[in-house]
N, C-alpha and C positions, 0 to 999 in steps of 0.2 A: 504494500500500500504506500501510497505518496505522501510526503509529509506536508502536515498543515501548521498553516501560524494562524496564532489569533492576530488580527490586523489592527488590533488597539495594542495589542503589549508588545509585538512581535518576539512572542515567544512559541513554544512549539506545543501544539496542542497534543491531549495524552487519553488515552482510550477511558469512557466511564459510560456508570450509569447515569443516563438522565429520563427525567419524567415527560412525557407526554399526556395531555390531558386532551380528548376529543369530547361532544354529547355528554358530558357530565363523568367523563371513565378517565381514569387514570394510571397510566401502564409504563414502570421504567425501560429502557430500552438500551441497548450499548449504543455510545455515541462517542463524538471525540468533545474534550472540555479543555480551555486556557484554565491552566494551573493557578495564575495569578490572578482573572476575576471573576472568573466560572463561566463564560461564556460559552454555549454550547451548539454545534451542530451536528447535522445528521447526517449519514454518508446516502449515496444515491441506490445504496443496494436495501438502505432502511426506508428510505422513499418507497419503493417499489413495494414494498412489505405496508409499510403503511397504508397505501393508498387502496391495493386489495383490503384491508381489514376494514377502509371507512369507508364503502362500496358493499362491502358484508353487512354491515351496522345500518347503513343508509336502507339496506331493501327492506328490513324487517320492518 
């Protein structure tokens, strides 16, 4: 995998859990987080994962 910076500390971002909240649900997820002020994003392979489960959530 490619290395990421946080663009406010230009430091290098480092594998964790972060929370996701959709519809009222709340689900941690691995993501990448800056060490220094927790900023966090989500890779494009959790996108894809995402987007099938709020498409699941949506039909019911």
């Amino acid at each position: 995998m490619e290395k990421w910076h946080c663009f406010k500390d230009k430091v290098e971002m480092v594998k964790g859990e972060i929370s996701l909240a959709y519809l009222g649900m709340t689900q941690d997820i691995e993501g990448l987080k800056c060490p220094k002020c927790g900023e966090a994003y989500i890779t494009a392979e959790v996108v894809k994962t995402v987007n099938e489960g709020e498409q699941q959530l949506e039909a019911k």
